[in-house]
One Martini backbone bead per residue (centre of mass of N, CA, C, O) as a GRO file, in nm:
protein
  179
    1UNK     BB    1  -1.123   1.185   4.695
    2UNK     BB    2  -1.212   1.242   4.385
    3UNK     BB    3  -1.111   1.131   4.023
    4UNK     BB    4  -1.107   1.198   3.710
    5UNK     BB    5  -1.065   1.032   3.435
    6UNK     BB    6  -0.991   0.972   3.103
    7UNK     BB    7  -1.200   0.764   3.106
    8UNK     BB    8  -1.475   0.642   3.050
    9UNK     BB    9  -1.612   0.524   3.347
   10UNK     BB   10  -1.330   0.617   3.531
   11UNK     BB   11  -1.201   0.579   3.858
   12UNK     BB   12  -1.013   0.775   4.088
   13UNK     BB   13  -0.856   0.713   4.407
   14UNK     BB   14  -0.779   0.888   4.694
   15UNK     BB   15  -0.588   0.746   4.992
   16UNK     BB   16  -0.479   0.865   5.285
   17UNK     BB   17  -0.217   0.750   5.530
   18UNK     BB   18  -0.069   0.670   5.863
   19UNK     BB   19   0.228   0.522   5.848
   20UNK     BB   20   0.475   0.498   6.056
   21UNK     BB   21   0.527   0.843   6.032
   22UNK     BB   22   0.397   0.820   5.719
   23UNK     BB   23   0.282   0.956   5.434
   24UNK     BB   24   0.030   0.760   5.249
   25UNK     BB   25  -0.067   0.686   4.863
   26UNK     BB   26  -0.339   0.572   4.746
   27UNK     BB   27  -0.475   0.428   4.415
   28UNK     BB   28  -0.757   0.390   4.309
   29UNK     BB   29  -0.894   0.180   4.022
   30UNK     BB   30  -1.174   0.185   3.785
   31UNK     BB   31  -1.226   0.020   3.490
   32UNK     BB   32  -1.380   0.005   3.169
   33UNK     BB   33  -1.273  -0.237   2.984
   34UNK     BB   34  -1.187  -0.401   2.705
   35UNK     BB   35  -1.141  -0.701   2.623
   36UNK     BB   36  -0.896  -0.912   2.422
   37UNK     BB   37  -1.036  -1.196   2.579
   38UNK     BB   38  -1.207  -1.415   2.472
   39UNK     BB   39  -1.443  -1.683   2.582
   40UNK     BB   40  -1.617  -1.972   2.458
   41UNK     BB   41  -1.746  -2.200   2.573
   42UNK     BB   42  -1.964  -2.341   2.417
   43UNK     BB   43  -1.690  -2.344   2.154
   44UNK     BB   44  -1.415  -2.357   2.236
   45UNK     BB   45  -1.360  -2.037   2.169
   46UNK     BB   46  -1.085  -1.817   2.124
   47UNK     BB   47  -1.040  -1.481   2.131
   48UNK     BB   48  -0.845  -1.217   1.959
   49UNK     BB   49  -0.717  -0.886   1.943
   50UNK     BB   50  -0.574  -0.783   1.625
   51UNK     BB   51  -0.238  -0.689   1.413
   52UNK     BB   52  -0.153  -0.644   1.073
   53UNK     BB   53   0.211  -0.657   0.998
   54UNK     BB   54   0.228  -0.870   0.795
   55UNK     BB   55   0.308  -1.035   0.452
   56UNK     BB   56   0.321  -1.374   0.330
   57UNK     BB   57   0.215  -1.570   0.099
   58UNK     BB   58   0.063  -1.772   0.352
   59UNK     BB   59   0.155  -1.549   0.595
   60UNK     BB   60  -0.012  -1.387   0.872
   61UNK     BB   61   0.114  -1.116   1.068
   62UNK     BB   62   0.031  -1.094   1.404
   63UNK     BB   63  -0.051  -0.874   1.722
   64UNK     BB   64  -0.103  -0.926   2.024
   65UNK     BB   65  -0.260  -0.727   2.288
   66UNK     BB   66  -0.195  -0.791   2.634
   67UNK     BB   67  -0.393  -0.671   2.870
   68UNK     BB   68  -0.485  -0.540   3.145
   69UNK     BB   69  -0.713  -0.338   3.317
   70UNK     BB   70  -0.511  -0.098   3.365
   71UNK     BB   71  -0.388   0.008   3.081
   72UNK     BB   72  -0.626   0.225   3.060
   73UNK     BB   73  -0.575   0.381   3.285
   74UNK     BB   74  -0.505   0.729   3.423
   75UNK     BB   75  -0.317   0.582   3.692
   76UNK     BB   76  -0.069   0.413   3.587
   77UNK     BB   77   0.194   0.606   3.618
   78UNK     BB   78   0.135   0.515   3.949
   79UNK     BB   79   0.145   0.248   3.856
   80UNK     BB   80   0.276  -0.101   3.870
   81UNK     BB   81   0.023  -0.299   3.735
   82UNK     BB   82   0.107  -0.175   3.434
   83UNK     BB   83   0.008  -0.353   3.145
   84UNK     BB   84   0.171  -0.462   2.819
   85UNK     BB   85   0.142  -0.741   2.583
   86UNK     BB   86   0.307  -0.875   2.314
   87UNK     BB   87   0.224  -1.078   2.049
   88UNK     BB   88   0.368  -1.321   1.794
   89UNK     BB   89   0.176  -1.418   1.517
   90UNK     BB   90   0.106  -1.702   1.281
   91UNK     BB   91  -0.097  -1.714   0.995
   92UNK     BB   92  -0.214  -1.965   0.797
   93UNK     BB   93  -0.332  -1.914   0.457
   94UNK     BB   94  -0.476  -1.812   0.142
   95UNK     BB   95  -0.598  -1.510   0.188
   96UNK     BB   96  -0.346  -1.314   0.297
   97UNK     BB   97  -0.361  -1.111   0.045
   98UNK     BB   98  -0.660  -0.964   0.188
   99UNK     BB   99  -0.497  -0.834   0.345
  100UNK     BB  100  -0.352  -0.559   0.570
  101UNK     BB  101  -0.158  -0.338   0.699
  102UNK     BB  102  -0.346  -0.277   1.008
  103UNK     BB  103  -0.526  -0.450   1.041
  104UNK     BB  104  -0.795  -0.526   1.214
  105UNK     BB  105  -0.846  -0.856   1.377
  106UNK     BB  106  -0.987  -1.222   1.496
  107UNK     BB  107  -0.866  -1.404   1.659
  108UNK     BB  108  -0.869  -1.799   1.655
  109UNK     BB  109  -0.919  -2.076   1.914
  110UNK     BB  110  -0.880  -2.384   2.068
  111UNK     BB  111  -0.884  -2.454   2.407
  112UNK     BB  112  -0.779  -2.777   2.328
  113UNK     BB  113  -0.488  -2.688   2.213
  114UNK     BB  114  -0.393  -2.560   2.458
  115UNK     BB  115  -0.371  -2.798   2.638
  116UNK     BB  116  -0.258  -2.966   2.498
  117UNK     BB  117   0.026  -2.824   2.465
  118UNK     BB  118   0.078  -2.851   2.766
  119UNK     BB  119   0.146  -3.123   2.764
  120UNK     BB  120   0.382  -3.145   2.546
  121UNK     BB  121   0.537  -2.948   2.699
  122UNK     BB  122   0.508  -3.037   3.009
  123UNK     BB  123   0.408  -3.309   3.089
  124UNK     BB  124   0.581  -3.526   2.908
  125UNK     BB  125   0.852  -3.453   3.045
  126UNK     BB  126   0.751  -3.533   3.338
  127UNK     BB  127   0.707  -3.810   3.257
  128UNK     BB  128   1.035  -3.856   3.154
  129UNK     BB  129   1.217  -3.750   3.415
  130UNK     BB  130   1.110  -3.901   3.683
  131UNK     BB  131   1.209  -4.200   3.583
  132UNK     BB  132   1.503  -4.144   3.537
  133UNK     BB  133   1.578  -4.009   3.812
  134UNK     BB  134   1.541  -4.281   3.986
  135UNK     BB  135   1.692  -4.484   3.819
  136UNK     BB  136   1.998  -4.311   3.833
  137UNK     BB  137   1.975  -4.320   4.129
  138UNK     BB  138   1.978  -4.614   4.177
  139UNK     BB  139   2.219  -4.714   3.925
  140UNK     BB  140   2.444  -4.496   4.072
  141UNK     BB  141   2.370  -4.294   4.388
  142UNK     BB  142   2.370  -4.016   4.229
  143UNK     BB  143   2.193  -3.726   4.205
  144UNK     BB  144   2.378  -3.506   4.016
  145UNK     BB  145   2.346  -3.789   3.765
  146UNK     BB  146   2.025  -3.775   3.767
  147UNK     BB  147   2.007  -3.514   3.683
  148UNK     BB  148   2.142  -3.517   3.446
  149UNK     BB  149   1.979  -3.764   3.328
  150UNK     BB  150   1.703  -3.574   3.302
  151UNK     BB  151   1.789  -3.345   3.127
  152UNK     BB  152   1.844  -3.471   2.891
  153UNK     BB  153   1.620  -3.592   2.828
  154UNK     BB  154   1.437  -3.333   2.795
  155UNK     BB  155   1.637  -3.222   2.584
  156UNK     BB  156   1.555  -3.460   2.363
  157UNK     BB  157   1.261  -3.406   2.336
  158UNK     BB  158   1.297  -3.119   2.224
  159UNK     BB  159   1.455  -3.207   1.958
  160UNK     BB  160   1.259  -3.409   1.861
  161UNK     BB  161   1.029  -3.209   1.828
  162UNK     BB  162   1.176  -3.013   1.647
  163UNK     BB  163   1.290  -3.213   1.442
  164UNK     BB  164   0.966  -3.383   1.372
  165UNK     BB  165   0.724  -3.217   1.486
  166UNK     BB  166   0.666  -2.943   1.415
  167UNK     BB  167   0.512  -2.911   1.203
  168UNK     BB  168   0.255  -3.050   1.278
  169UNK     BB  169   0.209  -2.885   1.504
  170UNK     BB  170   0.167  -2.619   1.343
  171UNK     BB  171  -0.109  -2.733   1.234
  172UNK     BB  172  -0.232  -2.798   1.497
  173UNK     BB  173  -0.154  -2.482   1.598
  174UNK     BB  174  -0.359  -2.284   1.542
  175UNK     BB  175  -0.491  -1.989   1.402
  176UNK     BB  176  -0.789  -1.817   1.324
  177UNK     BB  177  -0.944  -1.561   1.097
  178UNK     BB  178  -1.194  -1.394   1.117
  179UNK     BB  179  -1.483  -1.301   0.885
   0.00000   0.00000   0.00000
């Protein structure tokens, strides 16, 4: 038995089964909806569908909405996997001005600001962490101590990276809205 969805293009499929004495049913969707999020490989460049929600002096905030293939189905309501994430970004510009609270935009960014970002958020503390505790673990002797001596190296990274470098990295990983 098919079932027509509220959306153009999807289609919802009812498929009932006898599973141990019990009968199951499954509804499975099928939509064409257009994504939120876009990847230029050959410009290394990432695009969001965002909507601006305030303005202050050069800084446009503005609330990306991250959905998954399902959240514009039909069938969502009957479905557990139909999900859909707000995200607030801060965007720094000069023209900030010109934009309008509501106004849909599109930000950019670059592929590599994201790797970078992974590697300062997670690589470097697994880089500082691992010899910390073997270090802690060797000339202690103590497990529960050598641990303890590597959360703290860890807690001390993110201190200083807040507390010295915070300007400088959000000036390099930025979005940027599209003209």
């Amino acid at each position: 038995m098919k079932l027509r969805g509220a959306i153009r293009g999807a289609s919802v499929m009812k498929k009932s089964e006898k599973f141990g004495g019990f009968n199951k049913t499954l509804y499975l969707c099928s939509a064409f909806v257009k994504p939120t999020l876009q990847i230029n490989v050959m410009t290394d460049i990432i695009s969001h569908d965002a909507v601006v929600k305030a303005i202050d002096n050069e800084c446009v905030h503005v609330t990306i909405i991250q959905s998954s293939a399902c959240s514009g189905c039909a069938a969502k309501k009957m479905c557990s996997s139909a999900e859909a994430k707000e995200k607030d970004v801060d965007v720094f510009t000069p023209q900030a001005s010109s934009y309008q609270v509501g106004q849909k935009v599109v930000l950019e960014g670059r592929l590599t600001d994201g790797r970078r970002a992974a590697i300062i958020a997670y690589g470097l503390p697994l880089l500082l962490m691992l010899p910390v505790l073997f270090v802690a673990i060797r000339l202690t002797g103590s497990e529960p101590l050598g641990a303890l001596c590597a959360l703290i190296t860890v807690a001390l990274y993110y201190v200083v990276i807040y507390l010295f470098f915070r300007k400088r990295l959000q000036q390099s990983f930025s979005f940027r809205i599209k003209h």
